[in-house]
N, C-alpha and C positions, 0 to 999 in steps of 0.2 A: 683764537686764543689758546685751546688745547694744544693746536702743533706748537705754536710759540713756549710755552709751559714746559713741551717734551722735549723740547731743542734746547731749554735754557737747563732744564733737570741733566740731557745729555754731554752740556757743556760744561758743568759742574762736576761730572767725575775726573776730566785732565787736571782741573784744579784741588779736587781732594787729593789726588794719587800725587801731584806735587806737593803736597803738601806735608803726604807722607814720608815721602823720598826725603825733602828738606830736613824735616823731624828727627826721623831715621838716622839720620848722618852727621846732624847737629848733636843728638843726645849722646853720641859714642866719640865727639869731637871736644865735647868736653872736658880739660884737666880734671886729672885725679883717675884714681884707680876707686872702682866700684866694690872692690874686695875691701879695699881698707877703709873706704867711707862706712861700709856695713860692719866690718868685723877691727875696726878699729889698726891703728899705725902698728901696734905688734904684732899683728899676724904674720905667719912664716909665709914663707915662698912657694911649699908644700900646700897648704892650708889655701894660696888664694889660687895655687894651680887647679885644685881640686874645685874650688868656688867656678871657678872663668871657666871651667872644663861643664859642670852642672848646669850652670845657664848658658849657654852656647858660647861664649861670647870667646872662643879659642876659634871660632870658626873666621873668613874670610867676612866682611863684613854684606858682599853681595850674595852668598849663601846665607847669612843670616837677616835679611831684609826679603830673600825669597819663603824663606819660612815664615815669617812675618807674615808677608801678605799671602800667604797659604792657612795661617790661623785666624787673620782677618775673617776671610773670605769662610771661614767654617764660624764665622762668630766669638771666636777666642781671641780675646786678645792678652792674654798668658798670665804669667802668677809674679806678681807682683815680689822684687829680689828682697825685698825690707819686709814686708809683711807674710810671703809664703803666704798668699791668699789669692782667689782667683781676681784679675784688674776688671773682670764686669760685677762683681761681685761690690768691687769700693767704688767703683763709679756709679752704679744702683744708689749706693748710699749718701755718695758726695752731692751727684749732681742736683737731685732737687732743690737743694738750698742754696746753691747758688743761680740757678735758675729765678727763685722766689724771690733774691736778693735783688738779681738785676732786673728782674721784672716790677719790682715795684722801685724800683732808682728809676726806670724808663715810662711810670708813669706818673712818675713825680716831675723828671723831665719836661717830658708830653705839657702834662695840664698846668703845668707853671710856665714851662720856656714859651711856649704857643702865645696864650692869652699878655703874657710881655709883650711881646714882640708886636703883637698887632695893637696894642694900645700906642707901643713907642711909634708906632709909623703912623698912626692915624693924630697922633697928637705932636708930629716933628716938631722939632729946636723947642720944645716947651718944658719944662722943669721935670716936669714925666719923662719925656722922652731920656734926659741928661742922667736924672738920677737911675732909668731903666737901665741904659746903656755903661753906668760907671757900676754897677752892679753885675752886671752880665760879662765885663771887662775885667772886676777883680775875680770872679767866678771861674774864667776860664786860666787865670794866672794864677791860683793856688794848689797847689799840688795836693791829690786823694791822702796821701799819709801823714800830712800836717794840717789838715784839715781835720783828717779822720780825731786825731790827737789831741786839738782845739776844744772839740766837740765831747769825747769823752771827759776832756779834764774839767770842762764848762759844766757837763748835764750831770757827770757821776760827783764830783768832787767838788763844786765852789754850790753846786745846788742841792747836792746830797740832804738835806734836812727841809726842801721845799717840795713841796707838791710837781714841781717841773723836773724832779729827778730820773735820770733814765738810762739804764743797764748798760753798762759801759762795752760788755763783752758776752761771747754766747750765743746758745740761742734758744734754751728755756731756764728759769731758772731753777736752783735746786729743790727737790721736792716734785717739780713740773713733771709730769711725762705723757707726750705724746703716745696713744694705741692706736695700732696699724687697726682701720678699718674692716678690715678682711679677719681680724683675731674680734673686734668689737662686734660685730654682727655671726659671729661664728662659724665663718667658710671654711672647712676643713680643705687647706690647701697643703698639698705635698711641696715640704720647704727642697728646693732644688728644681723641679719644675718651671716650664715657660710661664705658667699662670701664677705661682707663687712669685717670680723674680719679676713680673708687670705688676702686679698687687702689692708689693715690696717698695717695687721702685715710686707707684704712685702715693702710698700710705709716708713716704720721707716727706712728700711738700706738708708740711707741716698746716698751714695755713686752709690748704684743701681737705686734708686729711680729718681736720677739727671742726669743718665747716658741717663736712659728709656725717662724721660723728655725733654733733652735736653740744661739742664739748667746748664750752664756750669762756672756760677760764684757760684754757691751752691757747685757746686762739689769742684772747687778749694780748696773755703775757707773752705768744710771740710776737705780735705787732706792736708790742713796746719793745724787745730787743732789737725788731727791724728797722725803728726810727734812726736812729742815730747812722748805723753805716747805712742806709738808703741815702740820707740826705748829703751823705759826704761822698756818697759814690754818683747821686744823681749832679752834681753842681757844676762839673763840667757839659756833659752834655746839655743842661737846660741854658747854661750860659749859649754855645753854639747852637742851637735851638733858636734862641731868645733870639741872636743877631740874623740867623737866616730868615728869621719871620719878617723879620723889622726891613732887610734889604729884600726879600720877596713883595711885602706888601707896599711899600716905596713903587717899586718899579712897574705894576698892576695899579697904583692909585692916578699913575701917572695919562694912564692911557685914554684914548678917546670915548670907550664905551663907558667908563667911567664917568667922565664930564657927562656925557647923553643922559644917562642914570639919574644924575643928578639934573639934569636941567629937566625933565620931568618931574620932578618931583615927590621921587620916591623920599620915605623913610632913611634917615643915612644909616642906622644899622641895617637896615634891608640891604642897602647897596657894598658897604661891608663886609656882612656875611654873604649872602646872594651870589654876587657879582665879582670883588675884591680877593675875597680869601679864598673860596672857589680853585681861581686863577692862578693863586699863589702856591699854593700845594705841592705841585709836583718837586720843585727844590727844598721844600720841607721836608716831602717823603724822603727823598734821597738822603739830605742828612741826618735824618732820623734813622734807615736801614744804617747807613756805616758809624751813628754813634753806638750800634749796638756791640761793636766791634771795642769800642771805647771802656763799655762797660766790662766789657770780657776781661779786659788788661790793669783795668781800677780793680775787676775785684780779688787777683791777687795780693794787692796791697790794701787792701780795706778788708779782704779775709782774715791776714793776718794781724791786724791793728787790733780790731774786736774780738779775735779768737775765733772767730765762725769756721766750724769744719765743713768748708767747701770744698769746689774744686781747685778755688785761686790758690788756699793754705796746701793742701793736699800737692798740687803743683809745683810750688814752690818749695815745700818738705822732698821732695820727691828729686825735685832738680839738685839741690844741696847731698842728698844720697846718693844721689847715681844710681834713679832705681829706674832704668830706661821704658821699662812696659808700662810704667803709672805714669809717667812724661810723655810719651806715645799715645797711649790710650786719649788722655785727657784731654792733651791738642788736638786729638784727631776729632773728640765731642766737638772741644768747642769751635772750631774749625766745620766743620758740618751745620750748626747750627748758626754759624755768620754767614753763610752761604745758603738757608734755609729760610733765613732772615731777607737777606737780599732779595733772592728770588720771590717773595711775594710782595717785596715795593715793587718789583719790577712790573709783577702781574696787576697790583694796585691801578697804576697808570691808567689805565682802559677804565676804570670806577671813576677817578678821578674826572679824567679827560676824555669823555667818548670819540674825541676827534680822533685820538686814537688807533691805528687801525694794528692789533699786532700780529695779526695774519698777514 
């Protein structure tokens, strides 16, 4: 299992490094000029020569993608053209919350799409199974921004004066303020430092950070701003979820050991769980690893429904500016971590399945 692990971690750098390459070439292939997206249509000729000359960008574009990956590879990945700030500096700050987003969309997913699915297949053509399946069918044909939009207009605005009301945008609200950990216990950490920017970047998951703290009106009133886009970011994936359970557990009820199971006279939730679901797994796991992929792409669009300063809004600000190193950087996160994702279903497999062998 080690070597399998070290070959699959080795097979994953040809795919990051294209992915940079792509990145790389797609963000500079963009219309528009970067000069006047920042400094606006009347900027002089003078003025963007001077801009394009400052950030490289006068250079050959394969001279400027070898620098690139010469500050990669020293951990830089450069100063942001809109903000003049260093891009690990906003990605510190961006990515845990969109992390926390999609983490709880995947296991809202998980523990709703799952427990569908294996209900709709153990109770086929039955009014369960119809009404599972027409739920899970308008679920995967609703698009995250008009969903997102539903939801807000439903929980902030027709429920605004009932007990079911819930923060339309955000993510604490006014008054709220999350304290980094590391200032609450009082680490004297030099800001700039490797241990200040891990203590930084950990102290942003809001929800961890409050848990660690102890501060237990931060946490709430995050996990009330989190309802709303979790649930409209989770509905695609739980819908495909929900059907690969129902077609995995179908296809495993089918089979001989199955019948044996039961002509002995086990328990049918023993055989079920035990035996049935078991078996079924492996094409769950798998589309569970590439919904995460899903999530990545919703929460561009459910970042910016809510207002949530993630990586999805930050990306998408970023791509409309022409501010290539926070488009680069950012893809390049989340791009590592679909591929980090992956490779532990892959490694799952052998838990799953002892049969197994991935030596």
């Amino acid at each position: 299992m080690t070597q399998y692990a070290i070959r699959r971690i080795l097979l994953s750098i040809p795919v990051i490094f294209g992915i940079l390459l792509v990145t790389f070439v797609l963000a500079r292939s963009i219309p528009g000029d970067p000069c006047r997206a920042m400094l606006g249509e009347k900027a002089t000729a003078e003025v963007c020569e001077r801009f394009t000359r400052e950030h490289g960008l006068d250079k050959p574009i394969y001279v400027q993608f070898v620098r690139y990956m010469n500050d990669i590879a020293h951990g830089n990945f450069g100063t942001s053209i809109r903000f003049s700030r260093p891009v690990t500096q906003i990605l510190i700050e961006r990515l845990p919350t969109t992390i926390e987003l999609g983490g709880i969309a995947l296991v809202i997913a998980i523990s709703v799409g799952i427990p569908l699915g294996v209900i709709s297949a153990t109770r086929r053509n039955s009014a369960i199974d119809v009404v599972t399946m027409v739920i899970a069918n308008t679920g995967v044909s609703m698009p995250v921004y008009w969903l997102g939009l539903m939801l807000a207009y439903a929980f902030a605005l027709l429920l605004k004066d009932t007990p079911f009301w819930l923060p339309p945008s955000g993510r604490l609200s006014p008054g709220v303020a999350s304290i980094p950990f590391f200032q609450a216990y009082g680490w004297g950490l030099v800001k700039g430092t490797f241990g200040y920017q891990v203590s930084d970047f950990f102290s942003n998951f809001i929800l961890f950070n409050s848990i660690i703290t102890g501060d237990w009106k931060v946490l709430g009133d995050a996990l009330k701003h989190l309802i709303l886009p979790s649930v409209a970011l989770a509905t695609i994936p739980l819908s495909i979820i929900a059907r690969m359970t129902r077609s995995s557990m179908l296809e495993v009820l089918r089979q001989d050991y199955i019948r044996t199971a039961r002509a002995k006279g086990l328990f049918e939730r023993f055989v079920i769980l035990k035996h049935a679901f078991r078996n079924a797994l492996l094409p769950i796991a798998t589309i569970i690893g590439l919904q995460v992929g899903t999530l990545f792409a919703g929460a561009v669009l459910t970042e910016s429904i809510f207002s949530i300063a993630g990586v999805g809004r930050m990306l998408f600000e970023a791509i409309t500016a022409r501010d290539f190193p926070i488009v680069q950087a950012f893809t390049v996160a989340i791009s590592v971590g679909y591929v980090a994702i992956n490779l532990l279903v892959d490694l799952s497999y052998v838990f799953i399945d002892p049969r197994i062998n991935l030596e």
